[in-house]
C-alpha positions as CSV (number, residue, x, y, z in Angstrom):
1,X,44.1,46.1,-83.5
2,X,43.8,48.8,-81.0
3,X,41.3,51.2,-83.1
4,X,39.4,47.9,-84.4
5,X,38.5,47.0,-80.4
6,X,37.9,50.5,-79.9
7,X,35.0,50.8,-82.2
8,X,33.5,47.5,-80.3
9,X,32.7,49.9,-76.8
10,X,33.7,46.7,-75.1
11,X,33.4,46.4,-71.1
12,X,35.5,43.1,-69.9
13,X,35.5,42.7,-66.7
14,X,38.0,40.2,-64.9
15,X,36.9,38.0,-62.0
16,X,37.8,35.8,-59.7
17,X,38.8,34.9,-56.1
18,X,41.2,36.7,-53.8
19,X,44.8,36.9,-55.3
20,X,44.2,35.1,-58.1
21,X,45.4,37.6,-60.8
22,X,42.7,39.7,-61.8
23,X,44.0,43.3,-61.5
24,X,47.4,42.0,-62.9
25,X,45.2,40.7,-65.8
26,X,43.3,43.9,-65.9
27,X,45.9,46.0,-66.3
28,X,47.9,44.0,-69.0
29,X,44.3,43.7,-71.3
30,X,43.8,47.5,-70.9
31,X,47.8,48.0,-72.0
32,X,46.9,45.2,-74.7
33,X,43.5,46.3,-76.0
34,X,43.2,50.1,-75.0
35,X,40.6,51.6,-73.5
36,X,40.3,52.8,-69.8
37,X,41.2,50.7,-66.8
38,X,38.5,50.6,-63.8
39,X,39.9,49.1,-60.2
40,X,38.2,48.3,-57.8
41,X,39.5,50.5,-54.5
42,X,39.7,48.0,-51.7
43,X,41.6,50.6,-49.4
44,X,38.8,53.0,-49.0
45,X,36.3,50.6,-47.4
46,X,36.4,51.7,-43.7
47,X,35.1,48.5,-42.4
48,X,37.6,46.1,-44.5
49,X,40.1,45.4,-42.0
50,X,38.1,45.2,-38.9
51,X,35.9,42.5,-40.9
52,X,39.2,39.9,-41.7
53,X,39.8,40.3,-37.7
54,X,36.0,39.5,-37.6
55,X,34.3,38.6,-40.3
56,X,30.6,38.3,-38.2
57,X,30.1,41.7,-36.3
58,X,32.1,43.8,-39.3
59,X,30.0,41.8,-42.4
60,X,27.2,44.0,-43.3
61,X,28.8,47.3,-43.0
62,X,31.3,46.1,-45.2
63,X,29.4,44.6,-48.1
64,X,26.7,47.7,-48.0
65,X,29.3,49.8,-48.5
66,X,31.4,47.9,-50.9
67,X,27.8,47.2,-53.4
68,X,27.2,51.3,-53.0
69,X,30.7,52.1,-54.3
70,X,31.2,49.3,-57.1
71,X,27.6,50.5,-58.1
72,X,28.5,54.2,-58.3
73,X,32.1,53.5,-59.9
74,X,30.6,51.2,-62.3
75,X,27.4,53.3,-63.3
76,X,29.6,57.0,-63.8
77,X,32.2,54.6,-66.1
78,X,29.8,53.1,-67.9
79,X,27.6,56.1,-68.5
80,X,30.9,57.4,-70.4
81,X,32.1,54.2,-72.5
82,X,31.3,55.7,-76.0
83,X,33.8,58.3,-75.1
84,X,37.0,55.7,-73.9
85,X,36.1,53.3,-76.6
86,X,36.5,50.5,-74.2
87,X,36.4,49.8,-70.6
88,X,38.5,47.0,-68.5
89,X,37.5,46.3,-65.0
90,X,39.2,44.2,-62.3
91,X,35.7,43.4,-60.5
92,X,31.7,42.0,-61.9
93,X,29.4,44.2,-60.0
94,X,27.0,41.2,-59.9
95,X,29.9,39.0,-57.7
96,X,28.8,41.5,-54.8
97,X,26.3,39.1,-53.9
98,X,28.3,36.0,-53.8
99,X,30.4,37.4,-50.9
100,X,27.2,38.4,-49.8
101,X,26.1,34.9,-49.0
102,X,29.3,33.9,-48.1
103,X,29.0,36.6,-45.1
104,X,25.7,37.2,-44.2
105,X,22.7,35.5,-43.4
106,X,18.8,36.3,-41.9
107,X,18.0,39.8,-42.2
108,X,21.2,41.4,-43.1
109,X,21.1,39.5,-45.9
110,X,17.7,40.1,-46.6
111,X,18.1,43.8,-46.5
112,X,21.3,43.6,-48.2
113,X,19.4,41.2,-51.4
114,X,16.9,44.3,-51.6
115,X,19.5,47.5,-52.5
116,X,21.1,44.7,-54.5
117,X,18.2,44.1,-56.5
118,X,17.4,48.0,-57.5
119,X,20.7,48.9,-58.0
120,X,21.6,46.0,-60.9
121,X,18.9,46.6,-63.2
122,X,20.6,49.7,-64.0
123,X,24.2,48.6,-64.5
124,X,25.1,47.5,-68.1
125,X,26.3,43.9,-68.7
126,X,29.6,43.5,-69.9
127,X,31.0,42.3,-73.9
128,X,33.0,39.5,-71.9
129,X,33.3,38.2,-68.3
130,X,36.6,36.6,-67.6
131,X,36.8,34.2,-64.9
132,X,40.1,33.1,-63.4
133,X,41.1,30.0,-61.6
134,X,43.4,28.9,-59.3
135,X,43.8,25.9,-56.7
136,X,43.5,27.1,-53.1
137,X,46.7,27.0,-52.1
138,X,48.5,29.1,-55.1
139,X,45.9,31.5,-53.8
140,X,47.2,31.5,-50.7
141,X,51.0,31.8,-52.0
142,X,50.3,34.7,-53.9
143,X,48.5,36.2,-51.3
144,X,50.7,35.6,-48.6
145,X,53.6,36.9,-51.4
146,X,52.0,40.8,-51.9
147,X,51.3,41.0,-48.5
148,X,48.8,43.4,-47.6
149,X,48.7,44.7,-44.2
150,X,44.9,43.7,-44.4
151,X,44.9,40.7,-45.6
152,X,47.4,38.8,-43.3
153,X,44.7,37.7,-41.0
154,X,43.1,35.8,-44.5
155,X,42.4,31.9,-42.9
156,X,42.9,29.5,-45.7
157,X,39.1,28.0,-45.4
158,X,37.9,31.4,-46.0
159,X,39.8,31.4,-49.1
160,X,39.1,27.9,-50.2
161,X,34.9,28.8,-49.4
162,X,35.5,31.5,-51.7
163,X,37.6,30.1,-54.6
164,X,34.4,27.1,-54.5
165,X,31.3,30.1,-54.0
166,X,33.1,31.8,-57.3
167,X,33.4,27.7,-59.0
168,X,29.3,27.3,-58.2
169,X,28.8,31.0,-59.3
170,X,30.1,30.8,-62.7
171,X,28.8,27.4,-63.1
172,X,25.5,28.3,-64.4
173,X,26.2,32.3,-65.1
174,X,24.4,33.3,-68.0
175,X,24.2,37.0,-68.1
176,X,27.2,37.7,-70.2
177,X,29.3,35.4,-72.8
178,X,32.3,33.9,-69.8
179,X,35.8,33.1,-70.7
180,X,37.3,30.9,-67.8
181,X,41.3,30.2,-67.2
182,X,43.0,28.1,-65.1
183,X,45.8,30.2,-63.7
184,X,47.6,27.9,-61.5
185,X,50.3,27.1,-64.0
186,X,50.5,30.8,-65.4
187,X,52.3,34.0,-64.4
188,X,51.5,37.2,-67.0
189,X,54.0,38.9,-65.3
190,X,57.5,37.2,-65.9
191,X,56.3,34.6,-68.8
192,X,55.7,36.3,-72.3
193,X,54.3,33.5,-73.6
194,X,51.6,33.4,-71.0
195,X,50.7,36.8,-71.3
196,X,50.6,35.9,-75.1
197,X,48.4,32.9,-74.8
198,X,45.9,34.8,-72.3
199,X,45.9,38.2,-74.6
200,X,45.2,36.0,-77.3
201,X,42.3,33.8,-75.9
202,X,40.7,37.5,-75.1
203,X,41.1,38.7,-78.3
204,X,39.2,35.7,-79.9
205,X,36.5,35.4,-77.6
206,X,35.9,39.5,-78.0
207,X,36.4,38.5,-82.1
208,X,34.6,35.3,-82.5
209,X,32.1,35.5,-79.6
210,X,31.5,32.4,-77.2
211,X,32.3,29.0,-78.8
212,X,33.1,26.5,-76.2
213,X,30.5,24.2,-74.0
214,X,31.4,24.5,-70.7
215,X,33.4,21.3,-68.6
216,X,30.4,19.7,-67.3
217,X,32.1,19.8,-63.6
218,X,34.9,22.1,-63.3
219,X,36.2,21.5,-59.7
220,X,38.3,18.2,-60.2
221,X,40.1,19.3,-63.1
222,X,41.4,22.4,-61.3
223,X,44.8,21.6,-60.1
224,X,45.5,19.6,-63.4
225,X,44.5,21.9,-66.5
226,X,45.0,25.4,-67.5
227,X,43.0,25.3,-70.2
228,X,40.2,27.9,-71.0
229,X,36.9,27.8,-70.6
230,X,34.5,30.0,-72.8
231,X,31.1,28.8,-72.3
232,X,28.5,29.7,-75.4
233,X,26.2,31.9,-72.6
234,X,23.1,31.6,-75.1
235,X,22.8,27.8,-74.4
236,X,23.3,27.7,-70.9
């Protein structure tokens, strides 16, 4: 299986809100499915913890300078895919704008829509977008449970904002085929048969391509399914 995804060049990237899973996924697909593993690098955004302690002075800074590095991480990875075979990343470059709008508004915004704009018509879409789910307060459990120094300071309606921005994001995404999960019942890291089940659900959507209509409204069924989602992206 390894050599067969190989010759695909596939780009999956993972998604999803704030301690929801997605590097832990990322990591366990590229292990699973070769490849190289892309992350995004939280750490080196000067601006990051200053903006949880206050989201409104600290907002554009951070997102200008988190949309130039995912840009210039994504673009030099891509450029080189034929060579890895495969690339799996922990982060969409186009979800930059949805914190966007979560954060900014008037001209920052404005400004911040405009270097947007030029610098996605020259990433590359991915094989497969994978959107994970989980109700707002597992999010907050796993946060609170890998405590990072900068995210301590988190407030749970800034989470629960963002888990519902990514929910109205992915409702009508339709730039790449989109596998969703529900991952408020499942833990890839001590259950084999969830890794299992997820691994497999990626394999046939990257095998099969998108066969699923979407749930017409996602939201209520969130804390009561785990069930995947994998929306056919050419009828949406």
């Amino acid at each position: 299986m390894h050599s067969a995804m190989h010759n695909h060049h596939f780009f999956i990237a993972v998604e999803g809100p704030i301690g929801v899973g997605k590097t832990t996924l990322a990591r366990i697909l590229q292990e699973e499915l070769g490849g190289r593993l892309l992350m995004e690098v939280f750490e080196e955004n000067p601006f990051l913890s200053n903006f949880y302690h206050d989201r409104a002075r600290y907002a554009f800074q951070t997102q200008i300078f988190f949309l130039l590095s995912r840009y210039r991480q994504q673009h030099d990875a891509l450029s080189n895919l034929e060579a890895t075979g495969g690339l799996v990343c922990d982060y969409l470059f186009a979800k930059d704008r949805l914190f966007a709008r979560l954060n900014l508004a008037g001209d920052e915004l404005a400004v911040y829509e405009l270097v947007h704009a030029a610098l996605a018509e020259k990433i590359i879409q991915p094989t497969l977008v994978i959107h994970l789910r989980a109700a707002t307060d597992v999010l907050m459990s796993r946060i609170a449970v890998r405590d990072r120094s900068y995210e301590r300071a988190m407030e749970r309606d800034y989470i629960d904002d963002l888990r519902q921005a990514y929910e109205h994001f992915f409702a009508d995404y339709d730039q790449a085929p989109l596998l969703t999960i529900d991952t408020s019942e499942l833990d890839f890291v001590q259950r084999a048969e969830d890794r299992r089940y997820v691994v497999g659900m990626v394999r046939t959507a990257l095998a099969h391509g998108p066969f699923q209509r979407a749930l017409p409204d996602l939201e209520p069924a969130l804390e009561e399914s785990s069930a995947p989602v994998l929306r056919d992206w050419r009828e949406a």
